[in-house]
N, CA and C atoms as an extended XYZ file, in Angstrom:
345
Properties=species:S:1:pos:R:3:atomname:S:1:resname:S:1:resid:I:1 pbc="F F F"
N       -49.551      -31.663      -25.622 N   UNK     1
C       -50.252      -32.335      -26.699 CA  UNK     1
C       -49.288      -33.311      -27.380 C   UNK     1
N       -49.757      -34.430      -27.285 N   UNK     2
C       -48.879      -35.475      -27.827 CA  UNK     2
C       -48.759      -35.047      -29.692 C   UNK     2
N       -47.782      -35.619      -30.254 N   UNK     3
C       -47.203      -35.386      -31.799 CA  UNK     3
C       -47.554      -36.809      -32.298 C   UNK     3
N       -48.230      -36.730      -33.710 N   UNK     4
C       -47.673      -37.608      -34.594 CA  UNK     4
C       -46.921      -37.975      -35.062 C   UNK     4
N       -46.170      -38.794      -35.264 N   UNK     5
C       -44.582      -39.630      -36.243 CA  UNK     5
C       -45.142      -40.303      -37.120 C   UNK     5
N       -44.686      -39.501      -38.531 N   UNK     6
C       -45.080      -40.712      -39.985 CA  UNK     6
C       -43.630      -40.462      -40.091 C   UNK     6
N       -43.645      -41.547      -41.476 N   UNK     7
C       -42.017      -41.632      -42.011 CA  UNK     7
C       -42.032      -41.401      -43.690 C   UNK     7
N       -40.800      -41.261      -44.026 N   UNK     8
C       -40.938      -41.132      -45.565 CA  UNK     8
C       -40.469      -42.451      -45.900 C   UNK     8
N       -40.689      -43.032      -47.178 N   UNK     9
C       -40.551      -44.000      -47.719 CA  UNK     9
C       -39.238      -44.194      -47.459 C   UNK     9
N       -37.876      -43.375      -48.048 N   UNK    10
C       -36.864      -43.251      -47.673 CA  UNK    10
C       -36.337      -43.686      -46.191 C   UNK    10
N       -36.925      -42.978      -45.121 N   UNK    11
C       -36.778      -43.299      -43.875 CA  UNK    11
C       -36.248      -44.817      -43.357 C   UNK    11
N       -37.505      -45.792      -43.835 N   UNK    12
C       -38.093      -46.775      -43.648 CA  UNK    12
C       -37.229      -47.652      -44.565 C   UNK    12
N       -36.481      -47.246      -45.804 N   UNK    13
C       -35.443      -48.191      -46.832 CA  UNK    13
C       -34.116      -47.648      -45.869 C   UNK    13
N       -33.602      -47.042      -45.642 N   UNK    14
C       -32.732      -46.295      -44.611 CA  UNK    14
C       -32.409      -47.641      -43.118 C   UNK    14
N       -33.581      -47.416      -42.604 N   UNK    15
C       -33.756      -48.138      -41.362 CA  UNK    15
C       -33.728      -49.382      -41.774 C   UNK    15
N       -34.331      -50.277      -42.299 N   UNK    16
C       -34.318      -51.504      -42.662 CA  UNK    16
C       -32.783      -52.084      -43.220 C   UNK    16
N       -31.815      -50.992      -43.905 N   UNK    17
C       -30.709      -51.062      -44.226 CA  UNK    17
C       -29.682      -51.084      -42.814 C   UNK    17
N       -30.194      -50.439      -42.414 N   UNK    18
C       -29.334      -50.431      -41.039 CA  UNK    18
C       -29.570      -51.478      -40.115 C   UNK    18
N       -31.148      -51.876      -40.218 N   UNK    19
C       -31.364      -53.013      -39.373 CA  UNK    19
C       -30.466      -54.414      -39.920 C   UNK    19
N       -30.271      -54.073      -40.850 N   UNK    20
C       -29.457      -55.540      -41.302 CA  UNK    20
C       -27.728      -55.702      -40.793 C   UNK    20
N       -27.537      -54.506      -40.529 N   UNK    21
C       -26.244      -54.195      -40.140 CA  UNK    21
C       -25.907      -54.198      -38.512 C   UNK    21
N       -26.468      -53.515      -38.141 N   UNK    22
C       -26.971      -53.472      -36.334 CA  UNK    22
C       -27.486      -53.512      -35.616 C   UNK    22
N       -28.820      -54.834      -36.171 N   UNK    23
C       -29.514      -55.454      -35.199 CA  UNK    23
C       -30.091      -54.798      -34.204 C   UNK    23
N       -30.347      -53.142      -34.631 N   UNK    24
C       -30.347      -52.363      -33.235 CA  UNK    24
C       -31.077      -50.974      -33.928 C   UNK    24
N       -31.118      -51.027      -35.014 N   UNK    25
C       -31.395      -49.458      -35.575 CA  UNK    25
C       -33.074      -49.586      -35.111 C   UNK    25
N       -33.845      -50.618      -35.468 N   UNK    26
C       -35.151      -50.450      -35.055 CA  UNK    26
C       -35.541      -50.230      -33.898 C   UNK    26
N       -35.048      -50.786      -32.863 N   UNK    27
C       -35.091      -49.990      -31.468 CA  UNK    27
C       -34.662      -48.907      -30.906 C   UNK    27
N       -33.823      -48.018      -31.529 N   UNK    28
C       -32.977      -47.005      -31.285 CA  UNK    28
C       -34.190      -46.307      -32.015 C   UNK    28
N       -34.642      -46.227      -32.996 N   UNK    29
C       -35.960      -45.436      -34.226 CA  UNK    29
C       -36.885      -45.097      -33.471 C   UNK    29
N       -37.346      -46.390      -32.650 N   UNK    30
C       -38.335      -46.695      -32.219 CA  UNK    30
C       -38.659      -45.526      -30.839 C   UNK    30
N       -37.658      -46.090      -30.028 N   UNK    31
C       -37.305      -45.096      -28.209 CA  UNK    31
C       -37.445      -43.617      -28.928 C   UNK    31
N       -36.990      -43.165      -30.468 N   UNK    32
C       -36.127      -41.811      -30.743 CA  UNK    32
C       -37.756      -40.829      -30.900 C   UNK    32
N       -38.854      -41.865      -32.043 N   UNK    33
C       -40.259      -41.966      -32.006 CA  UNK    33
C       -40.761      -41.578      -30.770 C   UNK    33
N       -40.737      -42.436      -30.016 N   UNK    34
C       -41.661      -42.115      -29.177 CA  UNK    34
C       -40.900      -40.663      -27.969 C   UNK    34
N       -39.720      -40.479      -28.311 N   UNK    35
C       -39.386      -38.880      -27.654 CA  UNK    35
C       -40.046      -37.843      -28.262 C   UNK    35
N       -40.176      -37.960      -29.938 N   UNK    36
C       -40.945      -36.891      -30.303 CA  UNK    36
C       -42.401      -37.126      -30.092 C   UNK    36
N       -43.049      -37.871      -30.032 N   UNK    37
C       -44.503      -38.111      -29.925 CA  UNK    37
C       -45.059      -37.421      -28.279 C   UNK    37
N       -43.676      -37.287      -27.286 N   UNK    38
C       -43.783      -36.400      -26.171 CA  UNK    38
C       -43.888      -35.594      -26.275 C   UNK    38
N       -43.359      -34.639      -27.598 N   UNK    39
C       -43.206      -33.130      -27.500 CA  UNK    39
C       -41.697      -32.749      -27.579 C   UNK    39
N       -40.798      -33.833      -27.181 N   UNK    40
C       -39.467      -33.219      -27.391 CA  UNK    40
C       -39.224      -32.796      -28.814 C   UNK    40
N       -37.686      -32.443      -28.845 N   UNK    41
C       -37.501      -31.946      -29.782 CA  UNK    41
C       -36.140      -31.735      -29.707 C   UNK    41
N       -35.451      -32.782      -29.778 N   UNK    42
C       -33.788      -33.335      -29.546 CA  UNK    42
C       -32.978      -32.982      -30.825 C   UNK    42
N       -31.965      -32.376      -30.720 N   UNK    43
C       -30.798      -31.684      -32.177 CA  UNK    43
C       -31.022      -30.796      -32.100 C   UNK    43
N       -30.614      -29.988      -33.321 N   UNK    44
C       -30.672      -28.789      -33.647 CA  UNK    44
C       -30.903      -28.374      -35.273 C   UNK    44
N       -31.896      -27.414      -35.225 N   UNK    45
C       -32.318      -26.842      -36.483 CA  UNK    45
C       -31.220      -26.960      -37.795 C   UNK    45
N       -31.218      -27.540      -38.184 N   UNK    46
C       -30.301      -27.407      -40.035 CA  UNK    46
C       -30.818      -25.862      -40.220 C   UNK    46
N       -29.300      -25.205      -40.796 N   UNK    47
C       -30.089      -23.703      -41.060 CA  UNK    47
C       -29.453      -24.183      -42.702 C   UNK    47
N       -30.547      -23.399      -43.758 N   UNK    48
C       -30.315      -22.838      -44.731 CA  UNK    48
C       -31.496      -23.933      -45.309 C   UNK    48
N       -32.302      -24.654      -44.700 N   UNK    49
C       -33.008      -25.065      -45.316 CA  UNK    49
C       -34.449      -24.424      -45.955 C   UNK    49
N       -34.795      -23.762      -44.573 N   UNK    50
C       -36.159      -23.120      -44.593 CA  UNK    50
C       -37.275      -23.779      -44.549 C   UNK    50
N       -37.162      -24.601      -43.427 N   UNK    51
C       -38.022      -25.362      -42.840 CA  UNK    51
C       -37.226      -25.755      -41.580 C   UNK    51
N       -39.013      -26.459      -41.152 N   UNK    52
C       -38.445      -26.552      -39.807 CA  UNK    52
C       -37.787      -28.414      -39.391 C   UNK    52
N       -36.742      -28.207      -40.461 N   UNK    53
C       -35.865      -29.521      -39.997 CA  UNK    53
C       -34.786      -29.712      -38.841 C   UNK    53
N       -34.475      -31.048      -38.325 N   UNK    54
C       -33.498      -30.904      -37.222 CA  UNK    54
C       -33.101      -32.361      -37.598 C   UNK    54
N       -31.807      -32.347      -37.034 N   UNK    55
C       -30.523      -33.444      -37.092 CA  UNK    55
C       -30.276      -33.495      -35.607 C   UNK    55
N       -30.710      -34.991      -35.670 N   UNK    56
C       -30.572      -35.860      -33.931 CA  UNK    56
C       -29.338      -36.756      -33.870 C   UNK    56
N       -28.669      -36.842      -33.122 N   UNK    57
C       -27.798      -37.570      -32.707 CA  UNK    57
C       -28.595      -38.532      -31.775 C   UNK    57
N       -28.550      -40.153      -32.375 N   UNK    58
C       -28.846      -41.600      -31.608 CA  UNK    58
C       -27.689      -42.172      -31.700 C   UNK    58
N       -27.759      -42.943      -30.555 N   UNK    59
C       -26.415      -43.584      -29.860 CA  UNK    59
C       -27.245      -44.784      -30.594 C   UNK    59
N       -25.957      -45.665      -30.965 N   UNK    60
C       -25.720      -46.985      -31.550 CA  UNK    60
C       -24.991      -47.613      -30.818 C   UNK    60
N       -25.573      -48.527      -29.515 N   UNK    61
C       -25.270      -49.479      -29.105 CA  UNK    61
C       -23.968      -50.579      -29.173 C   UNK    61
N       -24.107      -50.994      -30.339 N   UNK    62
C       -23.381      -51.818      -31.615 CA  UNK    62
C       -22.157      -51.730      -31.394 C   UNK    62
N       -21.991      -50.307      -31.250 N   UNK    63
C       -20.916      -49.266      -31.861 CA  UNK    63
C       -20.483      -48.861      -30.743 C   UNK    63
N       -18.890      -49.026      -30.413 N   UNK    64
C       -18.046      -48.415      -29.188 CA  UNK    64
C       -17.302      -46.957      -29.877 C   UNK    64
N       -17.660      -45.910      -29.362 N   UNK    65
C       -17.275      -44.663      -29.578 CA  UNK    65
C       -18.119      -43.792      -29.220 C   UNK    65
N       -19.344      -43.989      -28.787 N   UNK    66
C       -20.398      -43.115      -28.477 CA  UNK    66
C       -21.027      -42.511      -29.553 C   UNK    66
N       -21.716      -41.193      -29.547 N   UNK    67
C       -22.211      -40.123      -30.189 CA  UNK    67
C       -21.263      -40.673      -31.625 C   UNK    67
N       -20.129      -39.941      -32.187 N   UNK    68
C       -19.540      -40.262      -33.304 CA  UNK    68
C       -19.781      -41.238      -33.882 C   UNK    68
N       -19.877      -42.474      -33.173 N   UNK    69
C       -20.214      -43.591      -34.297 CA  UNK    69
C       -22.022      -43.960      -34.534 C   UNK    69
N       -22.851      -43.199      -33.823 N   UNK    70
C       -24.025      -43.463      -34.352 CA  UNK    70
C       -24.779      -43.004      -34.751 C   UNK    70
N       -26.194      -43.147      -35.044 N   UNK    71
C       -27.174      -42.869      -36.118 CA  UNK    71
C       -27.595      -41.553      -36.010 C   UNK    71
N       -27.502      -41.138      -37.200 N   UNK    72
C       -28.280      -39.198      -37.191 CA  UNK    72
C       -29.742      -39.544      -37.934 C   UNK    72
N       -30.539      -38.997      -37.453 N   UNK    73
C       -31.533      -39.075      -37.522 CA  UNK    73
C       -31.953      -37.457      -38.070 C   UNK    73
N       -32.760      -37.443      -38.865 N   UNK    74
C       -33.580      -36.160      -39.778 CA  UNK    74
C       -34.645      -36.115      -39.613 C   UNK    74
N       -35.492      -35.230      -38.901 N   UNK    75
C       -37.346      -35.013      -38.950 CA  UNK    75
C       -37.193      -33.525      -39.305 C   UNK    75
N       -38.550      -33.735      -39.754 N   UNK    76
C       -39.423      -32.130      -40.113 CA  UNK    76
C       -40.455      -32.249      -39.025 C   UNK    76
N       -40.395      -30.858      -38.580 N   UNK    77
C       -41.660      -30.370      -38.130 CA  UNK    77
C       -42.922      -29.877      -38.801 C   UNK    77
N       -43.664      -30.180      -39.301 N   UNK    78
C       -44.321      -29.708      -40.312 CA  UNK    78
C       -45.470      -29.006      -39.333 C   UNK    78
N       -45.856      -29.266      -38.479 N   UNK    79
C       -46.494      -28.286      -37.118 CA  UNK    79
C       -46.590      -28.716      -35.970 C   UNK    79
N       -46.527      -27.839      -35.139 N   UNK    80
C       -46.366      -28.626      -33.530 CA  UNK    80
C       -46.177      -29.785      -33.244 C   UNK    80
N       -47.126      -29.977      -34.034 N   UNK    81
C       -47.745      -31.597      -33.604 CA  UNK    81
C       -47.921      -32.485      -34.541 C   UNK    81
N       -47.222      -32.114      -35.750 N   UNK    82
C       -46.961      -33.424      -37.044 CA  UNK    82
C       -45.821      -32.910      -37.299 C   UNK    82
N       -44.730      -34.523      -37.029 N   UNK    83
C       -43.312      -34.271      -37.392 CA  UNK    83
C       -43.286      -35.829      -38.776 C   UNK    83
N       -42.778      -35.557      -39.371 N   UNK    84
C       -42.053      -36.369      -41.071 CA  UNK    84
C       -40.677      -37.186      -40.193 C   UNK    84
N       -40.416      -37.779      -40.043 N   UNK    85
C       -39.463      -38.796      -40.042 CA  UNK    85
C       -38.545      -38.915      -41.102 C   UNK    85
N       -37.838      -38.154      -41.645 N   UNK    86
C       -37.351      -38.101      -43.807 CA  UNK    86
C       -36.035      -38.908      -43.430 C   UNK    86
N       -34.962      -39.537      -42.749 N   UNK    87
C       -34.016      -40.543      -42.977 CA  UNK    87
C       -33.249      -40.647      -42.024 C   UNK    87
N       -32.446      -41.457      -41.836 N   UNK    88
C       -31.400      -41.704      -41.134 CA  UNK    88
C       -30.531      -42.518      -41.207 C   UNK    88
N       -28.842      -42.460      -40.861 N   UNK    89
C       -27.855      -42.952      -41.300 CA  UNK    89
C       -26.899      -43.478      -40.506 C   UNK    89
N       -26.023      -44.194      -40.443 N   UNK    90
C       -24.355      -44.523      -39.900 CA  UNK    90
C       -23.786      -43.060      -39.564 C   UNK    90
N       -23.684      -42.438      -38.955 N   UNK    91
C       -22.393      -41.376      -38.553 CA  UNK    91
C       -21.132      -41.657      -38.910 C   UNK    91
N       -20.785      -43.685      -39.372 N   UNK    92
C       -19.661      -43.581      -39.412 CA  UNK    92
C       -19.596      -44.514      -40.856 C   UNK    92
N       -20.560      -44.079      -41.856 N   UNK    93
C       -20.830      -44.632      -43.151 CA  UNK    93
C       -20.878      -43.253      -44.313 C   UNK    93
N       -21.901      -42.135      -43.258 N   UNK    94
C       -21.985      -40.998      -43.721 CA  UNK    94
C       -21.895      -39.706      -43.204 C   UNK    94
N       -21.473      -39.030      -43.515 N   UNK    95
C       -20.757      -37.524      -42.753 CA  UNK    95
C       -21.606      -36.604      -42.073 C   UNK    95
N       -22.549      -36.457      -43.743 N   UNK    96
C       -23.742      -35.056      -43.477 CA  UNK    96
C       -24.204      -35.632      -44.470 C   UNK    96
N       -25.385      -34.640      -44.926 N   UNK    97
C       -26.513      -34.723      -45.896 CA  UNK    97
C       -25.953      -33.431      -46.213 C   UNK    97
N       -26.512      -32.952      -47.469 N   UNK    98
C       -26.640      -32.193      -48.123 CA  UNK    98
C       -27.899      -31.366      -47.964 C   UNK    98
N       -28.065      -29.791      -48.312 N   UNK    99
C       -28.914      -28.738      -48.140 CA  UNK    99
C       -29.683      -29.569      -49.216 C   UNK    99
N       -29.760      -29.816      -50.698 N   UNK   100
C       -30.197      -30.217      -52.056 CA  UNK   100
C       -30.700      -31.272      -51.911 C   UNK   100
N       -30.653      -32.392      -50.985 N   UNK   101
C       -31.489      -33.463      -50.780 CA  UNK   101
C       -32.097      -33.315      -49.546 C   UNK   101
N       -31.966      -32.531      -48.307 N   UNK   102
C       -32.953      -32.309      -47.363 CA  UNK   102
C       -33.970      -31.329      -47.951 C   UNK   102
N       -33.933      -30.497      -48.543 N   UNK   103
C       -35.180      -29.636      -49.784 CA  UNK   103
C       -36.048      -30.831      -50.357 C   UNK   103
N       -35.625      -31.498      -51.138 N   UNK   104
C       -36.192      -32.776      -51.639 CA  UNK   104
C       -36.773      -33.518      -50.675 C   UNK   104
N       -36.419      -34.204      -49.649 N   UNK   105
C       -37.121      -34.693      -48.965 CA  UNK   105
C       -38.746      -34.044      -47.834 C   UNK   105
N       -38.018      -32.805      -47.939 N   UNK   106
C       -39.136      -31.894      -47.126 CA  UNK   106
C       -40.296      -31.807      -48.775 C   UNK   106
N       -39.738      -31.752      -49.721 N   UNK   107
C       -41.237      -31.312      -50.361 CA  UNK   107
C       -41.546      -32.658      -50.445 C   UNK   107
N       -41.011      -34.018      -50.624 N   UNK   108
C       -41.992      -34.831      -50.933 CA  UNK   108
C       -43.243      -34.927      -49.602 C   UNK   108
N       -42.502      -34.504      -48.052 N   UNK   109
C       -43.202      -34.716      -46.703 CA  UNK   109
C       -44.492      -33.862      -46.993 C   UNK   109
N       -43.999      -32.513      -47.449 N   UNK   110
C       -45.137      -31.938      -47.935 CA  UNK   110
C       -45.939      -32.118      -48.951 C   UNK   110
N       -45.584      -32.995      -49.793 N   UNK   111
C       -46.379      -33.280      -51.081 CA  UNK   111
C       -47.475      -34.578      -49.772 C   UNK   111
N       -47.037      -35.301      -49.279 N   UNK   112
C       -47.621      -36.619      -48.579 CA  UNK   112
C       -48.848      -35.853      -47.525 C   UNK   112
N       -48.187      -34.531      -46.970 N   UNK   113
C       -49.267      -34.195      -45.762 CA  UNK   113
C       -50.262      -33.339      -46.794 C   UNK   113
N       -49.960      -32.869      -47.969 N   UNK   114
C       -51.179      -32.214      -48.193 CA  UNK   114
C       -52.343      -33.228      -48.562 C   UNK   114
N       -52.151      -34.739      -48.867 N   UNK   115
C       -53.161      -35.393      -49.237 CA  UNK   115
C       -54.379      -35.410      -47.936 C   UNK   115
């Protein structure tokens, strides 16, 4: 069963920030989209959140170093088959996220899917 991909507002100010930088983040978003809309389900679970979030490693082109220098990518699973898109970053701008703003971002996903 194919998945839906929405994004959070965040996501989408995120990406557009990056698109200005590496000419490349929207296509990298884009290919990363349509893996989950297969059913994959690439990274690994963030624990301590309590939800079903995961942190993807996307290769940045741009960028000579591989994996280390590119984009981490954040979705929620919110069920099988509806995943939240909540942000993504530089690997080599930003480290990690924090437990206290991935909470935040999952309730606004959930504040958006209960409409």
């Amino acid at each position: 069963m194919p998945s839906l991909v929405k994004t959070l507002p965040k996501f989408e100010d995120r990406l557009e920030a990056l698109e200005k930088k590496y000419r490349n983040a929207i296509d990298q978003a884009e290919k990363f989209t349509k893996r989950l809309e297969r059913g994959e389900r690439p990274g690994n679970v963030v624990p301590g959140v309590g939800a079903a979030v995961y942190k993807a490693e996307v290769r940045n082109p741009a960028v000579k170093g591989g994996a280390p220098k590119g984009y981490r990518i954040i979705y929620y699973v919110i069920r099988r088959n509806q995943i939240y898109l909540l942000t993504m970053y530089s690997k080599s701008q930003q480290k990690d996220i924090g437990i206290a703003e991935l909470n935040q971002l999952v309730a606004t996903a959930d504040r958006l899917h209960d409409r």
